[in-house]
C-alpha positions as CSV (number, residue, x, y, z in Angstrom):
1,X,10.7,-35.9,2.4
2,X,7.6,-34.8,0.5
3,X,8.1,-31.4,-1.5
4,X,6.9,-28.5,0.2
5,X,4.1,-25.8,-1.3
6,X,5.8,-24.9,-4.1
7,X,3.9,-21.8,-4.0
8,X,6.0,-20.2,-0.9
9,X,9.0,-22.5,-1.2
10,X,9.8,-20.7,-4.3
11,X,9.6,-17.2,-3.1
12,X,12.5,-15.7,-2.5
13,X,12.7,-13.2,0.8
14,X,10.8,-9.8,0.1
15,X,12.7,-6.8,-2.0
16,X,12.1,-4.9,1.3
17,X,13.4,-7.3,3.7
18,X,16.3,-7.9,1.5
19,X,17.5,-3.8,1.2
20,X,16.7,-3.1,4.9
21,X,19.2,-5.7,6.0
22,X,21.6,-4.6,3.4
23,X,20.9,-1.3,4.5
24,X,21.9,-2.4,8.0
25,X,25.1,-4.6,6.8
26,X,26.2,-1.1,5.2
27,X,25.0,1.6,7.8
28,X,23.0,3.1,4.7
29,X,20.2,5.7,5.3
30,X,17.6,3.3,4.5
31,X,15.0,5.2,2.0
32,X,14.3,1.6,0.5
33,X,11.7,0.0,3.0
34,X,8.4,2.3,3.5
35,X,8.3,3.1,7.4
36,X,8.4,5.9,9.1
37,X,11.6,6.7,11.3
38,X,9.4,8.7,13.9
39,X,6.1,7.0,15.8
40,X,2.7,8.4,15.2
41,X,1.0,11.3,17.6
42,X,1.5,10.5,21.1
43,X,-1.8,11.0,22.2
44,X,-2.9,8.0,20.1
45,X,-0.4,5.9,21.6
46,X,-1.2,6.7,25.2
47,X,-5.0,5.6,24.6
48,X,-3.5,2.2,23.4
49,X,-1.1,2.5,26.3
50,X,-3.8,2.8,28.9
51,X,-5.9,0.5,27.7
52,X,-3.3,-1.9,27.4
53,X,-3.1,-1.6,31.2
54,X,-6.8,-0.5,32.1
55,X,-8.2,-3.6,30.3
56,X,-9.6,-5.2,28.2
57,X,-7.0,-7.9,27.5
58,X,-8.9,-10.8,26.3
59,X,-10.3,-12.0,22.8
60,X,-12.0,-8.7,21.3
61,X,-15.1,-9.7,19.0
62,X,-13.7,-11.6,15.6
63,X,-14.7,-8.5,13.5
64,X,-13.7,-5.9,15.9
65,X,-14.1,-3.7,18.9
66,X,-17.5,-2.0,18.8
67,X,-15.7,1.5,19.0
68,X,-13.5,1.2,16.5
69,X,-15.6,-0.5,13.4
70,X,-17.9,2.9,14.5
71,X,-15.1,5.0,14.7
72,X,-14.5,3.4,10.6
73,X,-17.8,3.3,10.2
74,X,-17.7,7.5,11.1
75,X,-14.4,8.2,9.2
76,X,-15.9,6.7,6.3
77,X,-19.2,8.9,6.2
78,X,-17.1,11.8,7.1
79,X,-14.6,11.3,4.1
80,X,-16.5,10.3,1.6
81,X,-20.1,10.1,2.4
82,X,-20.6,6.4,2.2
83,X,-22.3,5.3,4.9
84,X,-21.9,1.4,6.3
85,X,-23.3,-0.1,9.5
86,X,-20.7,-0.7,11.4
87,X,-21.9,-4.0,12.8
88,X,-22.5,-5.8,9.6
89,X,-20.0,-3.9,6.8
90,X,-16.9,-3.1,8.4
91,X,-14.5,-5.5,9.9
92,X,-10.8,-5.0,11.8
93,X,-8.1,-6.9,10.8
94,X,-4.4,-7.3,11.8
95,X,-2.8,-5.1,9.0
96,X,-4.2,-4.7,5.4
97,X,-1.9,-7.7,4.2
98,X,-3.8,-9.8,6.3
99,X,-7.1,-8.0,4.7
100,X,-6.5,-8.4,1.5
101,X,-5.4,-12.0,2.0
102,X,-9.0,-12.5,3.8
103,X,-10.7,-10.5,1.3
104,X,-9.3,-12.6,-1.9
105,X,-9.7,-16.4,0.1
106,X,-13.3,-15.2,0.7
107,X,-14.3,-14.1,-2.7
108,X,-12.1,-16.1,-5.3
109,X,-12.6,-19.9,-6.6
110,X,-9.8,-21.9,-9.2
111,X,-9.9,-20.4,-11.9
112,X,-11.4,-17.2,-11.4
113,X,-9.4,-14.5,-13.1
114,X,-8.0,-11.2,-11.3
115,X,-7.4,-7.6,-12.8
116,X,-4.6,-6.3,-11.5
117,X,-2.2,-3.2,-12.0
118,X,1.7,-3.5,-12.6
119,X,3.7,-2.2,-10.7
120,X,2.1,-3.2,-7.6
121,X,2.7,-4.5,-4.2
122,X,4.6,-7.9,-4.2
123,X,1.7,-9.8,-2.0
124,X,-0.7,-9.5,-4.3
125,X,0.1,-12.2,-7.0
126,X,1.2,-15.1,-4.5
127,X,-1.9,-14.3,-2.6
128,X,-4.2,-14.8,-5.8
129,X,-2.3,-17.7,-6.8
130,X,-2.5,-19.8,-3.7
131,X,-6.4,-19.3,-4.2
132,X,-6.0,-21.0,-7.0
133,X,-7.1,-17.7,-9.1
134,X,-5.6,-16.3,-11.9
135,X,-3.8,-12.8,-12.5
136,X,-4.1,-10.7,-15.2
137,X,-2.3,-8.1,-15.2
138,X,-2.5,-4.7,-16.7
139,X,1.0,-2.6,-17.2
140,X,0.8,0.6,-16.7
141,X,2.9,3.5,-18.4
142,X,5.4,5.6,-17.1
143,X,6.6,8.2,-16.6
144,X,2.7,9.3,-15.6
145,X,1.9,5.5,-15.2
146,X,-1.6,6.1,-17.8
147,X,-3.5,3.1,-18.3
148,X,-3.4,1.5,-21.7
149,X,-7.0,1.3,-23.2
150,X,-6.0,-2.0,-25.3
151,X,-4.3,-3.7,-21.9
152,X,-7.5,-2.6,-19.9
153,X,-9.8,-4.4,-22.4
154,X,-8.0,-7.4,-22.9
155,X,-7.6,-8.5,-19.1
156,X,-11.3,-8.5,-18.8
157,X,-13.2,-11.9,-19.8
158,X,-16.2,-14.0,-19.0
159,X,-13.8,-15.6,-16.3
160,X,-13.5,-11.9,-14.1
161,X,-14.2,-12.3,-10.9
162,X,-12.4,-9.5,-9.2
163,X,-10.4,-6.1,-10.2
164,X,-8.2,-5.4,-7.6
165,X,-6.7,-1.7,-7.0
166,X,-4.2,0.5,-5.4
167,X,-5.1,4.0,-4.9
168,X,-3.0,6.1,-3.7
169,X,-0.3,3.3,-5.8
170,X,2.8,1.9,-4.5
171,X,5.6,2.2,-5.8
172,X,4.1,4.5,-8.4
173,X,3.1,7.6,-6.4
174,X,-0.1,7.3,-8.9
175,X,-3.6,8.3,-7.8
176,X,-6.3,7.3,-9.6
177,X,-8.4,9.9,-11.5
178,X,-12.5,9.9,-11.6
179,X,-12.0,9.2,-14.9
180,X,-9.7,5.9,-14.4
181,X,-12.0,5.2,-11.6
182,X,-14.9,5.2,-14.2
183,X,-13.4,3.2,-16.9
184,X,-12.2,0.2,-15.0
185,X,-15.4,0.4,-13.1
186,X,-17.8,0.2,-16.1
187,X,-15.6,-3.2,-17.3
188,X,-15.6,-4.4,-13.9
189,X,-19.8,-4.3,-14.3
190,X,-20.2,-5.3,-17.2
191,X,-18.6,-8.4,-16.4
192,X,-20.1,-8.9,-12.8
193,X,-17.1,-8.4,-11.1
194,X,-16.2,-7.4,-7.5
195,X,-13.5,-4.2,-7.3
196,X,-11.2,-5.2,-4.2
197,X,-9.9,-1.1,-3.1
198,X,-6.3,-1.2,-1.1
199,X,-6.3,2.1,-0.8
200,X,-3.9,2.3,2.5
201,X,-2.5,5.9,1.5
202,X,-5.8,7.2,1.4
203,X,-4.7,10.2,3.4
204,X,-1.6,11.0,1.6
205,X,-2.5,12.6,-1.4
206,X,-1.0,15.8,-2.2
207,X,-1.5,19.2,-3.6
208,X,-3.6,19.4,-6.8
209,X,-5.1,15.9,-5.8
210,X,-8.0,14.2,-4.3
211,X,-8.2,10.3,-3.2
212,X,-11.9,9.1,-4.2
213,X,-12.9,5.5,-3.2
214,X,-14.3,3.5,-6.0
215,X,-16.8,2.8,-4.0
216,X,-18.2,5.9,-3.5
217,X,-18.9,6.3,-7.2
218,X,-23.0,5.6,-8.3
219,X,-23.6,1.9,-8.3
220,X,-20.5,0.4,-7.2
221,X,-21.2,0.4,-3.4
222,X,-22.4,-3.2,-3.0
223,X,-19.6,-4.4,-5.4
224,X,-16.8,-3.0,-3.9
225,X,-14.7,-3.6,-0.5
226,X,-12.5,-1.0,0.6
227,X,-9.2,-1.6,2.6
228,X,-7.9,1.3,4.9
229,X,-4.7,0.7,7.4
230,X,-3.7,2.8,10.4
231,X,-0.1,2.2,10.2
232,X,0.0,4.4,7.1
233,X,-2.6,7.2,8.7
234,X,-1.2,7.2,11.8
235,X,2.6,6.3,11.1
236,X,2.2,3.6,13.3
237,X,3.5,0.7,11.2
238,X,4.2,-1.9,13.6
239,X,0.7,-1.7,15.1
240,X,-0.7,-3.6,12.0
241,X,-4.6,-2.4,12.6
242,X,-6.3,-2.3,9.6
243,X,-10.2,-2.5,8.4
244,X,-12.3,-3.6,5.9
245,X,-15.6,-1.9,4.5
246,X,-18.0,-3.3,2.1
247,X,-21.5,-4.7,1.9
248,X,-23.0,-7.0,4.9
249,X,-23.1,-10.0,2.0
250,X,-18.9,-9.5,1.1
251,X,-17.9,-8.3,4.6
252,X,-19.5,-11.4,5.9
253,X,-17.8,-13.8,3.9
254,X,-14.5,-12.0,4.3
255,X,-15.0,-12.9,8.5
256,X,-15.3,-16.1,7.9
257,X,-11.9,-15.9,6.0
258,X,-10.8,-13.6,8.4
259,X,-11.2,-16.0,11.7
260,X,-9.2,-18.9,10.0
261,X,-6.1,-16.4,9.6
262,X,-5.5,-14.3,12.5
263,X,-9.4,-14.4,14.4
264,X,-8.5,-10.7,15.9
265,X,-6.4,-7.8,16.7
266,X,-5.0,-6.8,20.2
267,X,-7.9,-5.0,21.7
268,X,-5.5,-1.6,23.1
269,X,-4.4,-1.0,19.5
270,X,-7.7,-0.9,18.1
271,X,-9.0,1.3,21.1
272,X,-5.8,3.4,20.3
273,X,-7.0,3.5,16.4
274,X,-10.2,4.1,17.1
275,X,-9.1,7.4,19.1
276,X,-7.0,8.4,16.0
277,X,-9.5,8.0,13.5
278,X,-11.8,10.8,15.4
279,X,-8.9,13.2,15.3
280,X,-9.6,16.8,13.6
281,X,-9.4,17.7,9.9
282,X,-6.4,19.6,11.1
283,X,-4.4,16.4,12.1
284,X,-5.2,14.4,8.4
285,X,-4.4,17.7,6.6
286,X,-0.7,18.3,8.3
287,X,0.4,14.6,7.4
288,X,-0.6,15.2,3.8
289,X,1.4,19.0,4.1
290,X,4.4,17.6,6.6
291,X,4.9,14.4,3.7
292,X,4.3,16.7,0.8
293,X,7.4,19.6,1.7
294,X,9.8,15.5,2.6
295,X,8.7,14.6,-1.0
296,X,9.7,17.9,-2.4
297,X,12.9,18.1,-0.4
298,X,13.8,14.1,-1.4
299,X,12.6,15.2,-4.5
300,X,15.0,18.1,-5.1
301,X,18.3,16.5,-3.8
302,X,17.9,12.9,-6.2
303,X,17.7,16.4,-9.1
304,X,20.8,17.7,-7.8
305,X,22.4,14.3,-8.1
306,X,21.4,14.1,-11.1
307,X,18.2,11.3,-11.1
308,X,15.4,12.2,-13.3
309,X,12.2,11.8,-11.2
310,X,8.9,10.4,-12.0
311,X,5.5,12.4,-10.8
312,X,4.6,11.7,-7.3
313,X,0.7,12.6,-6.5
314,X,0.4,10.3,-2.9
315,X,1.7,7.5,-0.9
316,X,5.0,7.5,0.5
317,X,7.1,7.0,-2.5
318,X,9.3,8.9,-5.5
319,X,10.8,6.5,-8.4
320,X,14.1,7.6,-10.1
321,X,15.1,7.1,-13.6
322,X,19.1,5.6,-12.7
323,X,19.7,5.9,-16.1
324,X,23.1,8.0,-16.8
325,X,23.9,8.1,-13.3
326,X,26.1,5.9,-11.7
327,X,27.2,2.7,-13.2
328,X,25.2,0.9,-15.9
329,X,23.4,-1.3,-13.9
330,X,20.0,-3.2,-13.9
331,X,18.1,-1.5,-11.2
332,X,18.3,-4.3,-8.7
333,X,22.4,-4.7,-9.1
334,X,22.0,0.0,-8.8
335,X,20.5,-0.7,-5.3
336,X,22.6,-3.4,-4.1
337,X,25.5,-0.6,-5.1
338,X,24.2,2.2,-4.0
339,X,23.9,1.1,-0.7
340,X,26.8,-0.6,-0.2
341,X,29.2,2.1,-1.9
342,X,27.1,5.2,-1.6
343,X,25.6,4.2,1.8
344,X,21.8,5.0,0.6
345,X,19.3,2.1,0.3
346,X,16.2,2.4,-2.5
347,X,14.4,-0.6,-3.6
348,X,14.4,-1.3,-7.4
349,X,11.1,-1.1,-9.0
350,X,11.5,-4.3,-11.2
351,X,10.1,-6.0,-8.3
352,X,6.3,-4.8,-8.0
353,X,5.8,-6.3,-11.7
354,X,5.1,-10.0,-12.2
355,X,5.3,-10.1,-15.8
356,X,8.6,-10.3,-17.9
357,X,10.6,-7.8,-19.4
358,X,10.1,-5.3,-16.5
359,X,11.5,-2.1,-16.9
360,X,15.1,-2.1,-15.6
361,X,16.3,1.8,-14.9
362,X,13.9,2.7,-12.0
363,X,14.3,2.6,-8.3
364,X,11.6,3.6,-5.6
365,X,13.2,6.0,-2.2
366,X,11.0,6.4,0.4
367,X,10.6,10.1,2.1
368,X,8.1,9.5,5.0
369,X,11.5,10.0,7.3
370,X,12.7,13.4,9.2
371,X,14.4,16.1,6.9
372,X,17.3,15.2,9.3
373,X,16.8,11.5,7.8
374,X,16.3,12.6,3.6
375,X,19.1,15.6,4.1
376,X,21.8,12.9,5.4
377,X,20.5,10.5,2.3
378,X,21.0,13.1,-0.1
379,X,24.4,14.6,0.7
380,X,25.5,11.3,0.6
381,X,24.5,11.0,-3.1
382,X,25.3,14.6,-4.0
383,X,29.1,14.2,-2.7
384,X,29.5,10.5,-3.4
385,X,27.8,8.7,-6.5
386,X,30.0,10.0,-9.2
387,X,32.9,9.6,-7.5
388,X,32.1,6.1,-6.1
389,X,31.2,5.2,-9.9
């Protein structure tokens, strides 16, 4: 038989796929996979659940209920002052995997080139790849994950056609400074690119820090596209809404992307989303507090065990130096231990970087769980990883 795409018939099953059912095999407390183990506020679930039975339950429009691209449309004016009509420059999709994969089919040709960030999500690459595009990545430094002025410089060329960014970062915690924000955009203009913005954990920034959209800074507004998700705002994972905003000329090429992949989104979800999105300041501000007291609690029991941690300034996530504790393991070989002898899944960071010689002592936990969840985790590390060593 003919040979498959080699593209996907060489991937091997997600890191996160991979640990969760590991984590099951084991009856680990799964800190490896980034889901919450409680659903989001119940009030936005019972406007999807009446809608789901109140109607409508045919095709919503390609790009979107009406009410929720507004309700984006609002959130986004509210937040950060850019404004976007939500007919023309917002779009819903299902799940910001499925929008960044419309975004980068729309806007990338062979042979363009991509800027891109290391560590970073694992769809990113094949994505660019099966476009036919070109990633160059930029490594970034830890323990604070700075960006290297020499890397920065060198993955730009006459062949840029895109910068693609994380803000809030996964796996890194990182959120991206005015400052950073200023120096990859100035590269990113002076060599006509587009700045592609996943910027799912927009709402979980933490104490001390402030998420600001790229495109929000002067001039970059018709360049830029930026990707929010409600299962990360609303802790409603499995929903997969998310949304698209940019300029009527990249929005609309993005649709036409966007139809050929999954056309729409179930129409009670959206109208659930859209509900959520028009919540108070009070609701946005208590998931960055409630997240920010798990991360210092996950934080403070991986110390007791003895893991050196990394800065965490957003996003769901804390990385761990394994170094010195535990067995002498490369960091995917420490989580396939942990959580078989320890009975605590993490995911090892070696797999968010594309490039080779990856560092091998870090691993990623997970603390958007119930103390009840991170309190069980950590006991189990406190009493049992030097022993089980």
């Amino acid at each position: 038989m003919k040979a498959l795409n080699p593209r996907f018939a060489g991937l091997g099953t997600t890191i996160f796929t991979v640990m969760s059912a590991l984590a099951a095999e084991h009856r680990a407390v799964n800190l490896g996979q980034g889901f919450p183990d409680e659903d989001g506020p119940e009030e936005i679930r019972a406007a999807a659940a009446r809608a789901l039975i109140e109607g409508p339950n045919q095709y919503p429009p390609m790009t979107g209920l009406a009410v929720l691209r507004q309700a984006v449309a609002d959130h986004d004016r509210r937040f950060y002052g850019l404004d976007y009509d939500p007919v023309r420059e917002v779009l819903v999709t299902s799940g910001a995997t499925e929008a960044l994969a419309a975004a980068l089919f729309a806007l990338l040709s062979p042979g363009d080139e991509v800027v891109v960030f290391e560590p970073m999500y694992d769809c990113y690459v094949p994505i660019i790849l099966q476009a036919g595009a070109v990633p160059k990545p930029v490594r970034l430094t830890p323990p604070d994950w700075s960006i290297p002025e020499a890397e920065l410089e060198a993955a730009f060329s006459p062949r840029t056609k895109l910068v693609l960014l994380n803000t809030p970062m996964n796996p890194t915690g990182k959120v991206l400074t005015r400052g950073e924000l200023e120096r990859i955009a100035r590269r990113a203009v002076a060599h006509d690119a587009y700045l592609l913005c996943d910027e799912v954990y927009e709402h979980l920034v933490f104490s001390g820090h402030r998420h600001l959209p790229i495109a929000s800074l002067p001039g970059l507004r018709e360049r830029s596209i930026r990707i929010g998700s409600a299962g990360k705002t609303f802790s409603l994972t499995g929903w997969k809404v998310g949304y698209l905003s940019g300029s009527a000329e990249l929005i609309g090429v993005i649709g036409k992307a966007h139809q050929f992949l999954t056309f729409t989104t179930p129409p009670n979800l959206q109208i659930g989303v859209a509900h959520g999105l028009g919540l108070s300041d009070a609701y946005f501000e208590s998931l960055a507090t409630g997240l920010e007291q798990r991360r210092d609690r996950l934080v403070a029991g991986l110390r007791a065990s003895g893991f050196t941690t990394l800065p965490v300034e957003g996003s769901y996530f804390v990385s761990a130096d394994i170094r010195g504790v535990g067995p002498a393991l490369p960091d995917d070989d420490y989580c396939r231990w942990l959580t078989a002898t320890v009975g605590v899944a993490a995911v090892p960071v070696s797999a968010f970087y594309v490039q080779p010689d990856a560092p091998r002592h870090l691993i990623r936990f997970c603390f958007c769980k119930t103390e009840a969840t991170i309190d069980a985790a950590t006991e189990r590390l406190r009493s049992r990883i030097h022993s089980a060593a």
